[in-house]
N, C-alpha and C positions, 0 to 999 in steps of 0.2 A: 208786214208791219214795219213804217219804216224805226230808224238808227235811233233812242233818246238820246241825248246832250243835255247833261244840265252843267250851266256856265257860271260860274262864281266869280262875278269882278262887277266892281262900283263904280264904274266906267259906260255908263250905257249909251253914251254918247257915242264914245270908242266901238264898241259891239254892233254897232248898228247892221254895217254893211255887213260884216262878217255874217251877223245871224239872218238877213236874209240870202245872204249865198248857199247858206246847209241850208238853209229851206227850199230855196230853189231846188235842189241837188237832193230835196226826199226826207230831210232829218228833220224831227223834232226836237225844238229847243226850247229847252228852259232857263229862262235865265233869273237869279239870284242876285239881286244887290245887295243885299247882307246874309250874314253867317245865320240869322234864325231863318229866313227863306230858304238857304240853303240845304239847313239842317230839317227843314218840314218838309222838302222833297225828298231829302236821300231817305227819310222814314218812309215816306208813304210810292214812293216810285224806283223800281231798278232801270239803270240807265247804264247802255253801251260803253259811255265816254262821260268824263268830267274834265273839263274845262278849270282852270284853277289858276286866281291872281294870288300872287305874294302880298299884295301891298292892300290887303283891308281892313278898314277902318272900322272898330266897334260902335255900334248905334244903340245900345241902349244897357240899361245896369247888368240885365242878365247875361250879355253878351259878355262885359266886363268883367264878370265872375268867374267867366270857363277861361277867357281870352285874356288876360291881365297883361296889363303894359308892359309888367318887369319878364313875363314870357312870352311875348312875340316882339318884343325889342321897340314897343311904342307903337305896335300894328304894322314894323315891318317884316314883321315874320310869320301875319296870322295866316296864312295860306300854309306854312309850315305846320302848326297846329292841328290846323282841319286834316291835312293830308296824316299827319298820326292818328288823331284821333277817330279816324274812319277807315284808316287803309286796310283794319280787319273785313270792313264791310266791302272795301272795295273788291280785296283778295277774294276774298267770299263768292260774290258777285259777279268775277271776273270782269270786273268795270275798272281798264285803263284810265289813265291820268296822264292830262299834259301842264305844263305846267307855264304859263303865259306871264310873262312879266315885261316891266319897262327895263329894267337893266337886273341881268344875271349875275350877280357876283359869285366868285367860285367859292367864297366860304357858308353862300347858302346854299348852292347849289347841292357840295360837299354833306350839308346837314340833310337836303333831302334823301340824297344816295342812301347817308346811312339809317337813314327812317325807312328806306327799301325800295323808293322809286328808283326805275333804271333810268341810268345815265342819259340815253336819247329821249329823256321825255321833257325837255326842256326848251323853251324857245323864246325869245326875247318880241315884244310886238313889232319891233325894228324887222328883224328880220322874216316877221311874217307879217308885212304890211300891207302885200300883194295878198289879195284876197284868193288867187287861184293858187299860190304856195301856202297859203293858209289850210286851202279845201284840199291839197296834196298830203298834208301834213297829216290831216285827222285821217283822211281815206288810210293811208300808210299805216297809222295807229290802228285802226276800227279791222284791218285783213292779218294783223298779224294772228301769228294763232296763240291762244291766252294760255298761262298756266292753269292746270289744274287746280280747282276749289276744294282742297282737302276736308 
């Protein structure tokens, strides 16, 4: 059965090649352009790996009621949000998280740390622009071996 991926970023233009190189390469992907697609996958599917933007944009009122401006800092934090508000599910699930963005700043990075992602799961799309360092990157995440799901 192959790897699931479900991807979270508003960028589908961006994604393109990307998703079909893990398809090439066996993986199924899902990808999410907003936070309720997101959230109607992680209910109804367990996924190997999540893909995860910092920078998304809320689309509709109910989005703006969980995700509120004054806590993802005008939707630049809402990747921050999602990764607490699920990283039970992810632990759970032993479903890694990387974390994709256009520019890293270390004071978010810092916030995801202490929300419990490890430190290497971060990557700026600069530096994974190369589609084969991209597909190195997930491989690398997908063979480690997972903490236990208590």
């Amino acid at each position: 059965m192959p790897k699931q991926i479900l991807w979270l970023d508003n960028d589908s233009d961006y994604l393109e090649p990307y998703v079909e190189t893990l398809t090439d390469e066996g993986f199924q992907v899902t990808v999410a352009s907003t936070i309720t697609e997101a959230e109607k996958a992680l209910g109804e599917f367990r996924f190997d790996l999540m893909l995860l933007d910092v920078m998304i944009p809320t689309v509709s009122d109910e989005e703006e009621k969980v995700y509120r401006p004054q806590v993802t800092d005008l939707g630049n934090k809402t990747g921050l949000l999602v990764y607490r508000n699920y990283k039970e599910l992810f632990r759970k699930a032993g479903t890694p998280v990387l974390v994709m963005t256009v520019r890293l700043d270390k004071p978010i990075m810092d916030e995801f740390i202490k929300a419990g992602l490890p430190g290497d799961r971060f990557a700026t799309k600069y530096d994974l622009r190369d589609v084969n360092v991209f597909l190195e990157k997930v491989q690398s995440i997908l063979i480690e071996p997972l903490p236990a799901a208590a």
